[in-house]
C-alpha positions as CSV (number, residue, x, y, z in Angstrom):
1,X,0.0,0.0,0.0
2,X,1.4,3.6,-1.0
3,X,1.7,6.0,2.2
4,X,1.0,9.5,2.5
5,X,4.3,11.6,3.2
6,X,4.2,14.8,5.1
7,X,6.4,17.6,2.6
8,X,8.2,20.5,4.0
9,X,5.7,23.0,3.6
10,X,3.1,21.0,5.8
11,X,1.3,19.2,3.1
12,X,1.0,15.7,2.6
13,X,2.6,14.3,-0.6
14,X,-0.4,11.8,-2.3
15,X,0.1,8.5,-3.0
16,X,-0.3,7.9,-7.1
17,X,-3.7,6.2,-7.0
18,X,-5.2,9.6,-4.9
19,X,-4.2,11.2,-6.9
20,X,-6.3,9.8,-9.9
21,X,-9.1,9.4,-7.5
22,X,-8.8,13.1,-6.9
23,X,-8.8,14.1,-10.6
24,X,-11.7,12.0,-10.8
25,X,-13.9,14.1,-8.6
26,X,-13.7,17.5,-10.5
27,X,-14.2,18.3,-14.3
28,X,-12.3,22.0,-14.5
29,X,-8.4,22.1,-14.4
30,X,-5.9,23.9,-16.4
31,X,-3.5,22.8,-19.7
32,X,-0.3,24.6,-19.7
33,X,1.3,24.2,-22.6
34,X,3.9,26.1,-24.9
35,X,2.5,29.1,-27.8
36,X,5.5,31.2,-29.8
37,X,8.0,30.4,-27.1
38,X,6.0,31.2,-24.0
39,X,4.3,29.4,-21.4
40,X,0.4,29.7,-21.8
41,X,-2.3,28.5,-19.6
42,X,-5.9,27.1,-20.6
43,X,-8.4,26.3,-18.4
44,X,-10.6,23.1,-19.6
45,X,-13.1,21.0,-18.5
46,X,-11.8,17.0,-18.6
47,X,-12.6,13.3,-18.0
48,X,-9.9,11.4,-16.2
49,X,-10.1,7.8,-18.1
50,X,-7.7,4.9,-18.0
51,X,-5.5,7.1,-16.3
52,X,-5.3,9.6,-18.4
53,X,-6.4,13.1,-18.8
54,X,-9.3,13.6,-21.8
55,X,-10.4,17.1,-23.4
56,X,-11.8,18.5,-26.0
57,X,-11.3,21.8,-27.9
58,X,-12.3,23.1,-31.0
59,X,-9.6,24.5,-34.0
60,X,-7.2,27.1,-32.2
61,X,-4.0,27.7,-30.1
62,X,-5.0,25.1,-27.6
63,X,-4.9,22.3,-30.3
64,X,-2.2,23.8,-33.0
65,X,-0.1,24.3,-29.0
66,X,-0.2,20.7,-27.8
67,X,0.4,19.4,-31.7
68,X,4.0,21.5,-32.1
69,X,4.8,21.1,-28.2
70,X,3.0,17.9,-27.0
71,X,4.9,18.5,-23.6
72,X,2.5,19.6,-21.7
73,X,1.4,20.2,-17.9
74,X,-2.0,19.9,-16.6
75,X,-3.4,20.9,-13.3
76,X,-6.4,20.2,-11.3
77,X,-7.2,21.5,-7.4
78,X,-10.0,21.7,-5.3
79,X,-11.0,22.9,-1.6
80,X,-13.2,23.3,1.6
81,X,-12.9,25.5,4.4
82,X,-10.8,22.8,6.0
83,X,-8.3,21.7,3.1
84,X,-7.4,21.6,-0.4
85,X,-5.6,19.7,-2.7
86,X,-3.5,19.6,-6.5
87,X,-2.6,17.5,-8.6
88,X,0.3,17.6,-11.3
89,X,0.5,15.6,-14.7
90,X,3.1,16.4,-17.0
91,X,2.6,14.3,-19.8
92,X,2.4,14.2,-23.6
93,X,-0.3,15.5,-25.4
94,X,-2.2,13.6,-28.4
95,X,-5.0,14.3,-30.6
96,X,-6.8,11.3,-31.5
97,X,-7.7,10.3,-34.9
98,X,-8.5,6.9,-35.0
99,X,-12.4,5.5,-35.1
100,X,-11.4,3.3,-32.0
101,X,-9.6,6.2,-30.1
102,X,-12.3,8.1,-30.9
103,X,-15.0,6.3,-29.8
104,X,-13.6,5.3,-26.5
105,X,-13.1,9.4,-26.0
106,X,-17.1,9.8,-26.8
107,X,-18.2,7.0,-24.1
108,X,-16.1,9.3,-21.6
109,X,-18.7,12.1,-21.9
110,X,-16.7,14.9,-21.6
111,X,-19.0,17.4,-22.5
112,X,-17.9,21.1,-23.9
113,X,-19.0,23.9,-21.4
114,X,-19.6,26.7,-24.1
115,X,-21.5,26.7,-26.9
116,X,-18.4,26.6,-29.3
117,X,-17.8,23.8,-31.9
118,X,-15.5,21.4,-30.0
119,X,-15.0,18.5,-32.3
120,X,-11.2,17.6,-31.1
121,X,-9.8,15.2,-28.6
122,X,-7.0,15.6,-26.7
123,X,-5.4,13.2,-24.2
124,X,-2.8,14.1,-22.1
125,X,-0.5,10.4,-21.5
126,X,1.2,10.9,-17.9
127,X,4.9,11.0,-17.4
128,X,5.1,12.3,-13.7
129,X,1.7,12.2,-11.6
130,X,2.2,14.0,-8.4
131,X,-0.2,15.6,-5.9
132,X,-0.5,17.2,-2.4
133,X,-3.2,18.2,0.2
134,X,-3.0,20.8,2.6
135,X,-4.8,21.8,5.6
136,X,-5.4,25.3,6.5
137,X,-5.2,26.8,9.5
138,X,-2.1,28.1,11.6
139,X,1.1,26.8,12.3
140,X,1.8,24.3,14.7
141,X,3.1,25.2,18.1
142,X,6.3,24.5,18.4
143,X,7.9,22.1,21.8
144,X,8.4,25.5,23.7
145,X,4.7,26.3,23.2
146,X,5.9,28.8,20.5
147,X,4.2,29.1,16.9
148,X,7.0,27.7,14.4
149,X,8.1,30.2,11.9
């Protein structure tokens, strides 16, 4: 069984499988991806299937971005008044093309947000899954009763 780890900065590092399971639970994150040289940022709504991260788009910088620069980095968070959480996956990005890619991207019902033609699948493959949760609140005292700094 994968443990939790506590990090530095007092969250807890997530086991790969939470991670998924987190990603899972919400439809909104963010693509970062690569446009004339420069970092660029693209919130979408997704399906996490077969661990792996599934969008759709419609003709624009989002898809031309992820076909010249298919390293990409996508990032998903959530939160209560008690904690939050965020996941990393830096992957490669693929359009699919095939009738059978295609298909198994349409029984994952991700469903476009806008009104916008968005007739392109994208699925980010993971290279590096990593996630953390944090609880809010304030510091821990310290052994001398002190707040730690």
């Amino acid at each position: 069984m994968e443990q939790q780890t506590r990090s530095d900065g007092g969250g807890t590092i997530l086991p790969v499988h939470e991670c998924w399971d987190l990603l899972k639970s919400v439809a909104l994150g963010r693509l970062v991806t690569c446009v004339d040289g420069r970092p660029e940022i693209f919130p979408v709504n997704f399906v996490a299937q077969h661990r792996t991260v599934l969008f759709r788009t419609a003709e624009g910088t989002k898809l031309s971005s992820t076909a010249i620069n298919n390293h990409v980095v996508f990032e998903a968070d959530d939160h209560n008044v008690a904690e939050g959480w965020s996941v990393i996956v830096k992957g490669v990005a693929r359009s699919l093309r095939t009738d059978e890619e295609l298909e198994e991207a349409e029984r994952a019902q991700v469903l476009p947000w806008t009104a916008a033609e968005k007739s392109h699948y994208v699925r980010v493959l993971p290279e590096l899954v990593t996630g953390r949760r944090f609880r809010f609140g304030p510091p821990p005292l310290a052994a001398d009763g002190e707040r730690a700094e």
